[in-house]
C-alpha positions in Angstrom: -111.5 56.5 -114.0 -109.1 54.3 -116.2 -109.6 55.9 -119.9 -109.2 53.1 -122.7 -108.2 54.6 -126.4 -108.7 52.1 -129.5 -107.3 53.6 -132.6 -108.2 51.5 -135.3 -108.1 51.9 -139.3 -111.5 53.8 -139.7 -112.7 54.2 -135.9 -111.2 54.8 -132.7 -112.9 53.9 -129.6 -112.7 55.4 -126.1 -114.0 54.1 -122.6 -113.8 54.8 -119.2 -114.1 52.2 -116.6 -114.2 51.8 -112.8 -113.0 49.2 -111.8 -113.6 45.9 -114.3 -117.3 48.1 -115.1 -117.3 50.4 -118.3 -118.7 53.4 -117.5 -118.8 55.5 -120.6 -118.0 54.4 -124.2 -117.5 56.9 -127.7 -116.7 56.1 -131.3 -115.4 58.7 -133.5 -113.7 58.2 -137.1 -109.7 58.0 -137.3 -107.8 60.5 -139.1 -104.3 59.9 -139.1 -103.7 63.8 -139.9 -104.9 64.8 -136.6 -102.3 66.5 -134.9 -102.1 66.3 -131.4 -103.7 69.2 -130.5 -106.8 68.5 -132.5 -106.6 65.2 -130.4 -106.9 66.5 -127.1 -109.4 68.9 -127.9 -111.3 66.2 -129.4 -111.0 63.5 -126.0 -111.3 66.3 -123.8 -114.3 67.7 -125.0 -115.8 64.0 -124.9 -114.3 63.6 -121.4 -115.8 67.2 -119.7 -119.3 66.7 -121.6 -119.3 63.8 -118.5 -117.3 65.5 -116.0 -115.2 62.3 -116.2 -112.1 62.6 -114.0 -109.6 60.5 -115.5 -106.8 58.8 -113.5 -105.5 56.5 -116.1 -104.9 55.6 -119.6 -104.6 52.7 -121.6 -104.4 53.0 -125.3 -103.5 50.9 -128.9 -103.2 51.9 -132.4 -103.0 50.1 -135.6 -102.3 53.3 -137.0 -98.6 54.7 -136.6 -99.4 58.1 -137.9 -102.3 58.2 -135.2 -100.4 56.8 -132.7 -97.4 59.1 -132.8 -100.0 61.8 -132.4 -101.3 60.1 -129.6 -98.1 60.1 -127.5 -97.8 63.4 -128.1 -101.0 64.3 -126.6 -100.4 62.4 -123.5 -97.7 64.0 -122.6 -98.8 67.1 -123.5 -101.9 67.5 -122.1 -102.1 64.5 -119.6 -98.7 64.8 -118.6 -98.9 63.1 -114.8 -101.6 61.0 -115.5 -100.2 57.0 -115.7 -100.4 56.1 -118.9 -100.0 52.6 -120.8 -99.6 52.5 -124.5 -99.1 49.2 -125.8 -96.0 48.2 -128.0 -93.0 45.9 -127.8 -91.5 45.3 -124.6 -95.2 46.3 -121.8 -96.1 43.8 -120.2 -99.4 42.0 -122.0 -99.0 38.2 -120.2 -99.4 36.9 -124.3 -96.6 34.9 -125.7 -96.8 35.5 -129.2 -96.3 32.0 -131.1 -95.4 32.6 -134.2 -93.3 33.1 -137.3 -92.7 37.2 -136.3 -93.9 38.8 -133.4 -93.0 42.3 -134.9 -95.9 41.7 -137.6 -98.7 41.6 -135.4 -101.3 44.5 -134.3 -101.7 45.6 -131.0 -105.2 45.1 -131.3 -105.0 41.2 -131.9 -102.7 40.8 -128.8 -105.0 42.9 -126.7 -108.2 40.7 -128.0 -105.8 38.0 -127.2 -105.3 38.5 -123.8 -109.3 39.8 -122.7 -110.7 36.8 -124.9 -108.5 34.1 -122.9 -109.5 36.1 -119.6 -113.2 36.4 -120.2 -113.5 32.7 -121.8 -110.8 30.6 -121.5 -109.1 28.6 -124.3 -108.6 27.4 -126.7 -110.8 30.3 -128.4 -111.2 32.0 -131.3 -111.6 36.0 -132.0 -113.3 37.2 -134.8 -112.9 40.8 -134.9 -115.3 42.5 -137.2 -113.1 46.0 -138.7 -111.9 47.4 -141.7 -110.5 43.7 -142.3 -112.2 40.6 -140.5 -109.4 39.3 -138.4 -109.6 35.4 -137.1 -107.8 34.9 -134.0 -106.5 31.8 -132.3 -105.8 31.9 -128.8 -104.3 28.6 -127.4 -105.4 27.0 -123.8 -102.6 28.7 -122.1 -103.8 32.0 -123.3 -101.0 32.5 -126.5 -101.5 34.2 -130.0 -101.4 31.1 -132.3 -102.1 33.3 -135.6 -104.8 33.2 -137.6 -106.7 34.7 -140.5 -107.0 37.8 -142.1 -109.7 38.7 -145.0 -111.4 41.8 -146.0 -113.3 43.8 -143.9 -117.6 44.0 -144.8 -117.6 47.7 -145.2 -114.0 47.8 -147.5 -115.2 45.0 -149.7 -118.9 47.0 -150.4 -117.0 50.0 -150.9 -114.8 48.2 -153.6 -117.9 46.7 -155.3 -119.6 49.9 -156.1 -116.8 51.5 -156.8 -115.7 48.8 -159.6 -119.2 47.8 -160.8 -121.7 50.8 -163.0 -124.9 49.4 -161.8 -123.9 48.9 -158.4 -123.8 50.9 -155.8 -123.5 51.1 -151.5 -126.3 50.0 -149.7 -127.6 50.2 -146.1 -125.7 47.1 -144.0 -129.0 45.4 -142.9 -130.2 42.0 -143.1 -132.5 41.7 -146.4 -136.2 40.6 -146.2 -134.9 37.0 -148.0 -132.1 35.3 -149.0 -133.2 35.4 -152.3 -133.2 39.5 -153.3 -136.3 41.1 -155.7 -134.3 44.4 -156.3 -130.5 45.0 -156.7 -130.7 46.6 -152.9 -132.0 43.6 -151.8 -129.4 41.4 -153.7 -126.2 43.1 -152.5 -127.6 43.3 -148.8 -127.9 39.3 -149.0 -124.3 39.2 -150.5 -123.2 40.9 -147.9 -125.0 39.4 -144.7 -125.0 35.9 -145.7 -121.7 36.1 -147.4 -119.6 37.6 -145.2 -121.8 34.9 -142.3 -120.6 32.1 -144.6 -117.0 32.7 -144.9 -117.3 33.4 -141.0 -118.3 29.6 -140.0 -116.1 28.5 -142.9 -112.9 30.3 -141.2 -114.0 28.9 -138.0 -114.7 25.4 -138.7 -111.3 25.3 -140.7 -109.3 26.5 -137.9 -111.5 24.5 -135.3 -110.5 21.4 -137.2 -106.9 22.5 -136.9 -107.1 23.8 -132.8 -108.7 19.9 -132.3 -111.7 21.4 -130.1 -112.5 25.5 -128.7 -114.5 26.5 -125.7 -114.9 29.8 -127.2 -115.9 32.2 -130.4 -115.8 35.3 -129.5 -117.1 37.9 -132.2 -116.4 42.0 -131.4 -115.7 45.3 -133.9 -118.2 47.3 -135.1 -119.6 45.6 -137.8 -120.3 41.8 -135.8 -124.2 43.3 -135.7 -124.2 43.1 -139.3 -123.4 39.5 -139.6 -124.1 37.7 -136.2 -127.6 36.4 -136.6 -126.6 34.5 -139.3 -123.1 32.8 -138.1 -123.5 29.5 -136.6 -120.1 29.0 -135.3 -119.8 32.4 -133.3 -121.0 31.5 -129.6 -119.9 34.6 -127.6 -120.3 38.6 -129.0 -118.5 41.2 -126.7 -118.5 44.4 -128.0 -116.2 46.1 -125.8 -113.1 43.3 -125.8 -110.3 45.3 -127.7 -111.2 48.1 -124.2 -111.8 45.1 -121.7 -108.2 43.7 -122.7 -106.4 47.2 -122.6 -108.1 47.6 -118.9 -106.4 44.4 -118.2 -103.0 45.1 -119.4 -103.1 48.6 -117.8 -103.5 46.7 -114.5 -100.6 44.8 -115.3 -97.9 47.1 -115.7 -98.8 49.1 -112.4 -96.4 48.6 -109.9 
């Protein structure tokens, strides 16, 4: 089975797929002091709870602490076992069109590639992590640029950490827009906020793309927030691992 590591800023997620099926899928937080040892124990122990034989790996990281970990542990404890870790110069099939290739995540060139794959293009990823990336992919299947705000979670940390009277609440959709209780009142904030400046982004960069065939919402938090968008047309959960299959596949010999 083809193992698929996403290190992101607060989670990391790992799958395992067979062919273009995934198999088996974990989240677990990111902690940049892991070494690699705690690593492997860590995917190991995930991997043998499933008696998952793995023949392949694919991974990112938006976390260079993380990620020199991560290299370490491959080689370490996976040591003939092809692996694929996405960086400059492994073969992705994106051309990245702008201003300084150097600047952009893995992630967003990964989501790049799996969102012009699964639905064509021009499209549009929005990416729901510790920031809300906006993503525009171009008809031949490049990395135009795009947006980049502050993640859901991030922004409710920072407002009860900054207000007295306010404090975190559970990310669900309130009973009404219109809140009765100060729970109530930051859960609308957040839902119908954060779904607002979503089909603002997108209509914006719509306007500017001239048409899309695609919006394509993934990351952990889209749940919170999809109902409400308008704009977003597509949700695929798993398109950061779907895209790192992909790439994995194209630097085989």
């Amino acid at each position: 089975m083809l193992l698929c590591i996403d290190i992101g800023n607060t989670n990391t997620v790992l799958a395992t797929f067979v062919g273009d099926t995934l198999v088996h899928s974990w989240r677990v937080k990111t902690d940049a002091r892991n070494t690699a040892d705690e690593l492997g124990l860590q995917y190991r122990g995930l991997l043998a709870a499933e008696q998952v034989p793995v023949t392949g790996i694919a991974a990112c990281s938006t976390v260079p602490a993380a990620l020199r970990a991560l290299r370490t542990m491959l080689t370490r404890y996976y040591p003939d076992v092809p692996t694929v870790v996405v960086e400059p110069g492994v073969k992705t099939g994106v051309q990245l069109a702008i201003d300084n290739p150097k600047e952009v995540g893995t992630d967003r060139v990964v989501n790049t590639l799996a969102a012009h794959t699964l639905f064509g293009g021009p499209s549009i990823v929005v990416d729901f992590g510790t920031s809300t990336n906006f993503d525009a992919v171009s008809a031949r299947g490049e990395f135009l640029g795009g947006v980049l705000a502050p993640g859901i979670e991030i922004s409710v940390d920072a407002l009860a950490a900054r207000a007295a009277q306010l404090r975190k609440v559970e990310l669900v959709k309130p009973p009404k827009v219109i809140g009765k209780n100060t729970v109530e009142c930051l859960q609308a904030g957040v839902v119908y906020g954060f779904a607002g400046q979503v089909d603002g982004v997108v209509r914006a960069m719509t306007a500017e793309l001239g048409s899309v065939t695609a919006v394509v919402a993934t990351g952990g938090l889209a749940p919170v927030v999809l109902e409400e968008c308008a704009t977003v047309t597509h949700h695929e959960p798993a398109l950061t691992l779907v895209g790192l299959r992909l790439i994995f596949e194209k630097n085989q010999p």
